[in-house]
N, C-alpha and C positions, 0 to 999 in steps of 0.2 A: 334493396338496401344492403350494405355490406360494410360491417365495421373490423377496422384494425388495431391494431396494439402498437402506439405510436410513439418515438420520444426517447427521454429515457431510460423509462422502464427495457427498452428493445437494450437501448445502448449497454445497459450494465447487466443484464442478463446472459450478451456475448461474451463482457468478458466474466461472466461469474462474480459479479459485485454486487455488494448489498444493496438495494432500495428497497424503498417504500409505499411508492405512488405509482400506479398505472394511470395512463391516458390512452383513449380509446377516438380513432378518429371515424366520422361515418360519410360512405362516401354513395352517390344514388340516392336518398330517403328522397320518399315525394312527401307531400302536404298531410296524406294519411297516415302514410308511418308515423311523423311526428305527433298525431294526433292519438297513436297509439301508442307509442312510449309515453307520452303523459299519462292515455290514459292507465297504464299499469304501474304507475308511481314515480313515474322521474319528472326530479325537478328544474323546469326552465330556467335559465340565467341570462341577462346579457342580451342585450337587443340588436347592438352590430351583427352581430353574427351568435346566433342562439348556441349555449350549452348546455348540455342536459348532466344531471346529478343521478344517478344510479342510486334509486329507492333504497337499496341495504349498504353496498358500499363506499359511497358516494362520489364513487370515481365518475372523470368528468368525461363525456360522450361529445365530441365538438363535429358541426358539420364543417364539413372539407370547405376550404376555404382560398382563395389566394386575397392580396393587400397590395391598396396602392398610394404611395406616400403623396400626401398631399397638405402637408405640414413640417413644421420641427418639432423633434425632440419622439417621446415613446407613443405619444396618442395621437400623431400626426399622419393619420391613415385611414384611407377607405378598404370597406371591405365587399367582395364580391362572394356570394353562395350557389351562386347559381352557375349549373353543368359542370362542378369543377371536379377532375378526376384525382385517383390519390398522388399521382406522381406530379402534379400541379400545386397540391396542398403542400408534399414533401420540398417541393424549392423554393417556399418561402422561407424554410426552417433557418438556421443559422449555420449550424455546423455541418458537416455528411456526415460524423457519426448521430447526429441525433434526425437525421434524415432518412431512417430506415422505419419500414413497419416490418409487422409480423399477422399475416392473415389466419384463419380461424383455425385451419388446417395445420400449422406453425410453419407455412413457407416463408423467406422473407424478402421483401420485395428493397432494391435497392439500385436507385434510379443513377446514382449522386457519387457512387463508392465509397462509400460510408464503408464498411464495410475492412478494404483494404486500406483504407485510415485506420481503424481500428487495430488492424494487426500491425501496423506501421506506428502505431502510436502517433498520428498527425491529427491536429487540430486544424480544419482547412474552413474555412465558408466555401456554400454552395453556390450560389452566384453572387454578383455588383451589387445585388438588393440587400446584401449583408450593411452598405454602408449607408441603407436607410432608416437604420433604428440604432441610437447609439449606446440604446443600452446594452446592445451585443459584445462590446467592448467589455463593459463587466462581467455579464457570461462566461466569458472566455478567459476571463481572469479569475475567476471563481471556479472554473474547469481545471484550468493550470493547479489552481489550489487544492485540489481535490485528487487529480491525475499525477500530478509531479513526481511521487515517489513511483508510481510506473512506468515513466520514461517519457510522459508524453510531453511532446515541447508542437509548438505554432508553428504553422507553415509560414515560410517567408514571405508569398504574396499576399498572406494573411495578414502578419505582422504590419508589414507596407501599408495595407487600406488601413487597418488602425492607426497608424500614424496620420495618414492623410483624412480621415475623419474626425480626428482633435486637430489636425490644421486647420479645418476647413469650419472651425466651430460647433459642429453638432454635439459634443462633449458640455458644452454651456448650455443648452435646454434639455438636459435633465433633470427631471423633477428631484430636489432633495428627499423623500420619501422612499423613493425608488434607488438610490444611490446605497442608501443606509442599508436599506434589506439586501441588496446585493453585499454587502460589507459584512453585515450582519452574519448571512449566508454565511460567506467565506470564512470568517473569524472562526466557523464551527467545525472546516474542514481542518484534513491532515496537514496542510501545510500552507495556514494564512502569509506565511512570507511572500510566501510565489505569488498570492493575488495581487499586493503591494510591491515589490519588483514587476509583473506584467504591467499594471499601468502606469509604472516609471519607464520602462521601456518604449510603453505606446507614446507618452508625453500627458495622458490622461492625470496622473499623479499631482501633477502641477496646477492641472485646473479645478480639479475637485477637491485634493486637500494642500494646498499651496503651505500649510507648515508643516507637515510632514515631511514634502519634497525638500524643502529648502534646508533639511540638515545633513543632505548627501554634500559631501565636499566638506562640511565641517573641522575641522582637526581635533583632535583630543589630544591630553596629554598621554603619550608612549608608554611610559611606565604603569600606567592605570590600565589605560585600553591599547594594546597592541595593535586591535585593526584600526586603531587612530581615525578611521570617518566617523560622524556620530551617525547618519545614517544608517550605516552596515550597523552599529551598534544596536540601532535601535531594532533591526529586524533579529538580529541575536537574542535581541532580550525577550521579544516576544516568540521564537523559537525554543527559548527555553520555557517559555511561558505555558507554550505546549503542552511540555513536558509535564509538565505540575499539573496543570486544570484545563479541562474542557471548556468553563464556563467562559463565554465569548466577552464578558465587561472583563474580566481579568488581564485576558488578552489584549484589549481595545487597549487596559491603560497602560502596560507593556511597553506598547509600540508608539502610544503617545508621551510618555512620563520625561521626555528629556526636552521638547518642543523647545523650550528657550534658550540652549543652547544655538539656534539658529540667530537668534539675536545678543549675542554675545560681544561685548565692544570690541573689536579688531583688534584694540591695542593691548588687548589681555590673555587673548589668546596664546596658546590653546589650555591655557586655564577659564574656567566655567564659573566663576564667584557668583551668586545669587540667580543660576538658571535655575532654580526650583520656582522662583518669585514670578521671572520672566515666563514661567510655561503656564504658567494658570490663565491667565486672559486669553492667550494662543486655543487653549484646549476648551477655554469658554466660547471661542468664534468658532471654531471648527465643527463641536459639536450642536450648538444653535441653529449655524447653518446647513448640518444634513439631517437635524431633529433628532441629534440621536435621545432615546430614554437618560431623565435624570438619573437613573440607578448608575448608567454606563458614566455618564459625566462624574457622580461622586467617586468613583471607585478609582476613575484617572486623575481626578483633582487631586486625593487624598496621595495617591501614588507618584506623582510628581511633585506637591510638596515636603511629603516628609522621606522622601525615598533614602537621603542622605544622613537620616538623623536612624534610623534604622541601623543601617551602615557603623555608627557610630555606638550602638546602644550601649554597651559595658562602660562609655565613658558618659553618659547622661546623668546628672543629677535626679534627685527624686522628684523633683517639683518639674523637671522637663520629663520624665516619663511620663506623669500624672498628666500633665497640660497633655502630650500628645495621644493617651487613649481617651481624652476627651475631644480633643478633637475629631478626632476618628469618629464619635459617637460609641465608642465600643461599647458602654456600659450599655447602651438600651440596644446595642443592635453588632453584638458577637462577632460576626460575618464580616463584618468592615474589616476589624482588624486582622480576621484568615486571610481574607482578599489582599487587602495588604501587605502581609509578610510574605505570602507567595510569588505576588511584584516585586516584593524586595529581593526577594530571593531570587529571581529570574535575572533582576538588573546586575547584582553580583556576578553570577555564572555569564552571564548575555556576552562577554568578553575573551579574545582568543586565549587559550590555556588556561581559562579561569572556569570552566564546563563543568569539570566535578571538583570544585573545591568547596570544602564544608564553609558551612555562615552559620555557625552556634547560635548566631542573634536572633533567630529563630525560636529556638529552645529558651532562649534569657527574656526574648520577650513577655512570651506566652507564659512563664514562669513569673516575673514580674503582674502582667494581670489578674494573674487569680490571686497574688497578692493582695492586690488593689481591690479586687473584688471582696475580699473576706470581713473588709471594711464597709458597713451598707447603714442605712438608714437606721433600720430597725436598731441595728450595736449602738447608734449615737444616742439615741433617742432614749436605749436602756440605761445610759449613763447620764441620764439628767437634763441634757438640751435640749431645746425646744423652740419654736420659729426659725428665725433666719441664721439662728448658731448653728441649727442642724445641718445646715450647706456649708457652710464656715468651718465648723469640727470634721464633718465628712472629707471634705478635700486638705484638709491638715493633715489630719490622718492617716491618708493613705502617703501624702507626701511623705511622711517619719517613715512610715514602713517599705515605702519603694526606696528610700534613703538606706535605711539599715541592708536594706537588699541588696542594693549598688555597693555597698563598703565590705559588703561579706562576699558579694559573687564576680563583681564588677572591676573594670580598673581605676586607679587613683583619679581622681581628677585634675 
């Protein structure tokens, strides 16, 4: 028995990139070996084709394997274990850079040229059986997302079978579970634009999130947005979105906050009146349909409805301040409204020559809530009211004092 260091961990250790996960392939085990790696603490998984859990690390030990599609979609496959050597297990992989091992010794075994893709900065599949699991497409677009700022771009016969694998339908039997954590994934890399340009490129884009795709060609008004598509806008905005926060719901609503813009009457264009209305069902189908977490959907709901009213904050009255950090939920849950001024703040800058221009609204917001905050139950309560006045006075209250705020910090109305 003879295991290798597969994947990966091989891939990003060539070029000196951070990970985190090693996978370990095992190629020879008879029936006692495996009898013996249990017996010393590793944990069995997985009955197609068994993996073992390593007792302290719990990196994953798989026997070598090849696959033979015999369905649609990710789980449409038989698997064989039997006499498969490693350079057999290595061309089921997907890419040739992730089709290299590294044996005990640290030789590295490279069947595929993984290798001089690597130095070549080439994303290539290793063979035809690339276009029998479509989640590879994602992969690849999630690589781009990750690789992009080091030069790496798709080989063209790569590109091609992607394309000819969303013609061909395999793109529609993916599981929406599996769509999302590839999304998910990527939203956490260096450069989620590139994942969302890759599957616009393949045609994948269209099938998986059909309102997203549909706001390349859009127009916008010039004077606002310079790159005038809303498309390009919207990866703008989640580029800048980057910039600001890691956290992936931020991002997510970023790049969804303008959705109704796609359905914009013709005859009004390329003014946008009421796309904030228009993007909330849009981003209610989209996300239903690939299951994303409620957390993700409120954070894109909130940031598509009020995005504009942000935009406007110095000219808000007090009573539309108050309404919208209720809305928000701010009072019981702070974080809403961070999340949200950060999107706002992204959709601002998201536009050409507009990258580093300051948005005070920021400051005037966050300045108005603690406002709003210094007004609480307990002060109403000290002053006399009681039952259902206390919610009455509470929200008066803070109206008068976000008001006074708006006349002393804000402009005219």
């Amino acid at each position: 028995m003879e295991c290798y260091l597969v994947g990966g961990a091989v891939r990003d250790e060539l070029m000196n990139y951070p990970f985190h996960e090693r996978d370990w392939v095992i190629v020879g085990a008879t029936e006692q070996d495996l009898e013996n790696m249990i017996a010393e603490g590793y944990q069995q998984v997985g009955k197609d084709f068994p993996v073992f859990l390593h007792p302290d690390s719990k990196e994953e030990y798989a026997l070598a394997r090849t696959e033979r599609k015999t369905g649609h979609g990710y789980g449409g496959f038989s698997v064989n274990t039997e006499n498969v050597s490693l350079e057999d297990d290595l061309s089921r992989r997907d890419l040739t850079i992730n089709a290299i091992a590294k044996s005990a010794d640290g030789k590295f075994i490279d069947p595929y040229g993984g290798l001089e893709d690597l130095n070549n900065r080439i994303l290539r599949h290793v063979s035809d059986a690339f276009a029998e699991d479509p989640l590879r497409i994602l992969r690849i677009a999630r690589f781009v997302s990750r690789y992009t700022h080091l030069g790496f771009t798709i080989a063209p016969e790569t590109q091609q079978l992607m394309k000819n694998m969303v013609a061909a339908g395999e793109v529609e039997h993916l599981v929406p579970e599996r769509v999302w954590k590839e999304t998910e994934r990527a939203l956490g890399e260096r450069s989620p634009s590139a994942y969302f340009e890759c599957l616009r490129g393949c045609g994948a884009l269209h099938v998986l999130m059909p309102e997203l795709d549909d706001l390349f060609g859009v127009p916008q008004r010039a004077e606002y947005h310079p790159e005038i598509d809303t498309g390009l806008h919207s990866l703008m905005v989640l580029e800048q979105a980057c910039k600001l926060s890691e956290e992936p719901r931020i991002r997510l609503a970023a790049v969804l906050h303008d959705l109704g813009k796609a359905k914009t009457p013709a005859d009004i264009l390329p003014r946008h009146h009421g796309h904030e209305q228009r993007s909330l069902p849009l981003i209610r189908t989209l996300c239903e349909r690939l299951r994303i977490p409620k957390a993700f959907l409120r954070c894109a709901l909130h940031l598509a409805e009020f995005h504009t009213l942000s935009h406007r904050a110095m000219e808000l009255r007090g009573a539309t301040l108050a309404k919208l950090f209720k809305q928000l939920d701010a009072y019981r849950n702070p974080q809403a409204l961070d999340d949200f001024l950060l999107g706002s703040l992204a959709d601002s800058r998201g536009r050409t020559g507009f990258e580093e221009q300051p948005y005070p609204q920021t400051d005037y917001l966050k300045a108005a809530f603690e406002i709003a905050c210094r007004i609480n139950a307990k002060e109403i309560i000290a002053q006399g009211y009681s039952g259902a006045d206390i919610g009455v006075q509470l929200e008066q209250q803070r109206i008068n004092a976000l008001e006074h705020y708006r006349k002393e910090k804000g402009k005219p109305a």
